[in-house]
N, C-alpha and C positions, 0 to 999 in steps of 0.2 A: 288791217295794217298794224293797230297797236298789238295783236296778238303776236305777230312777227319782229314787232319789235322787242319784245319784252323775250322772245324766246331766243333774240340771236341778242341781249346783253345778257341772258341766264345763260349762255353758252360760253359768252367773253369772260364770265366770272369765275365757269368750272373751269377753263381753262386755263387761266392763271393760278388759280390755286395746283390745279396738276403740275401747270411749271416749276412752282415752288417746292412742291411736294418732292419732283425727279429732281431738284439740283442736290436737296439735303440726303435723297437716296446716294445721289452718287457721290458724295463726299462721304455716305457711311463707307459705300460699296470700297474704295478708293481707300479710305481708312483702315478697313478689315484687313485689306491684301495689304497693306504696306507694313502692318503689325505684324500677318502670318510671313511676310519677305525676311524684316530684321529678327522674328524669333528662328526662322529656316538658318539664316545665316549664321546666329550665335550656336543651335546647336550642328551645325554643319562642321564649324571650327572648336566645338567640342571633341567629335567624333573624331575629325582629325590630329586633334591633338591628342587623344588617348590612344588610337592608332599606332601615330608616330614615336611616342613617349617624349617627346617634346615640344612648349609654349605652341598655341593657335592663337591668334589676336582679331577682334571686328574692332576697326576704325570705327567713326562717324563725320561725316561732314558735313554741317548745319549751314554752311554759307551755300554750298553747292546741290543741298540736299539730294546727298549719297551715302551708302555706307562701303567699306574697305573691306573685304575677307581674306585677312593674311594668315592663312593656316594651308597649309602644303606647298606644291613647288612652285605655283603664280599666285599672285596676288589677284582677286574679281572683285571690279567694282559694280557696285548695283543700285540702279539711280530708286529715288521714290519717286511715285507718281505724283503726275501734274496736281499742281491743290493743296499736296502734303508734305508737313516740314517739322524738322525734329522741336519740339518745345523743352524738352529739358533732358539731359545728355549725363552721364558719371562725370564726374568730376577731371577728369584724362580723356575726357570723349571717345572710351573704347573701354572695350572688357577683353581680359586675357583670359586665357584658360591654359592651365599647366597639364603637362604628362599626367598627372592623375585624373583630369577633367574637373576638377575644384576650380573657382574663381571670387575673386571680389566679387560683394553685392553692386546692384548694380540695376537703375532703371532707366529704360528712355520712355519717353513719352510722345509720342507722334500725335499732331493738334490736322484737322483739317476742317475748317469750316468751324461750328458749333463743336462737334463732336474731338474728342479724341480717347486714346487707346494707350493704354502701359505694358512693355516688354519689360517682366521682372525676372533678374536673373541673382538666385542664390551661393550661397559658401558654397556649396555640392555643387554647384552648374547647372541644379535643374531651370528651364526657360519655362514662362509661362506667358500668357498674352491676358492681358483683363482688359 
């Protein structure tokens, strides 16, 4: 009998800790895609705007945690996932990019859980994700 017990609280222990272990996965998992979403989105409305030879804009929206991608003939909104929310925004909560495809510098930062993630975007318009 104490063999069985001792074997079903060494099972209550691994299993907590696995819990813990999958919440911080998925707040990594959940954090990666919402970095590769808002870097998609900036250079999407690059392309567009060198395209077009005129301005492409990404919004951001911290209250609703969303971004805006006004670059071509609608506008697409695209929410972040459950968990993740922008922690720190440019200064106009948005990056432009002109007909040449240059832009203000430019970082967001998306926080979720422990972890978070930086979309840095350069003079040139290069987007990177760290």
């Amino acid at each position: 009998m104490l063999e069985a017990l001792i074997g079903v609280a060494l099972a209550a222990v691994l299993s907590g800790l696995g819990t813990m272990r999958l919440v911080t996965l998925v707040h990594a998992v959940r954090l990666a895609g919402a970095a590769h979403t808002v870097a998609t989105a900036l250079r999407l409305a690059r392309g567009r705007a060198l395209a077009a030879g005129e301005a492409g804009e990404v919004r951001f929206d911290a209250r609703n945690g969303r971004l805006e991608l006004r670059a071509g003939p609608m506008p697409e909104m695209r929410p972040l996932p459950p968990g993740v929310s922008f922690a720190g925004l440019p200064a106009r909560a948005g990056i432009t990019f002109n007909g040449l495809g240059t832009a203000e510098n430019g970082t967001i930062t998306l926080v979720a859980g422990a972890g978070t993630r930086r979309v840095i975007v350069n003079q040139r318009g290069r987007v990177r994700v760290q």
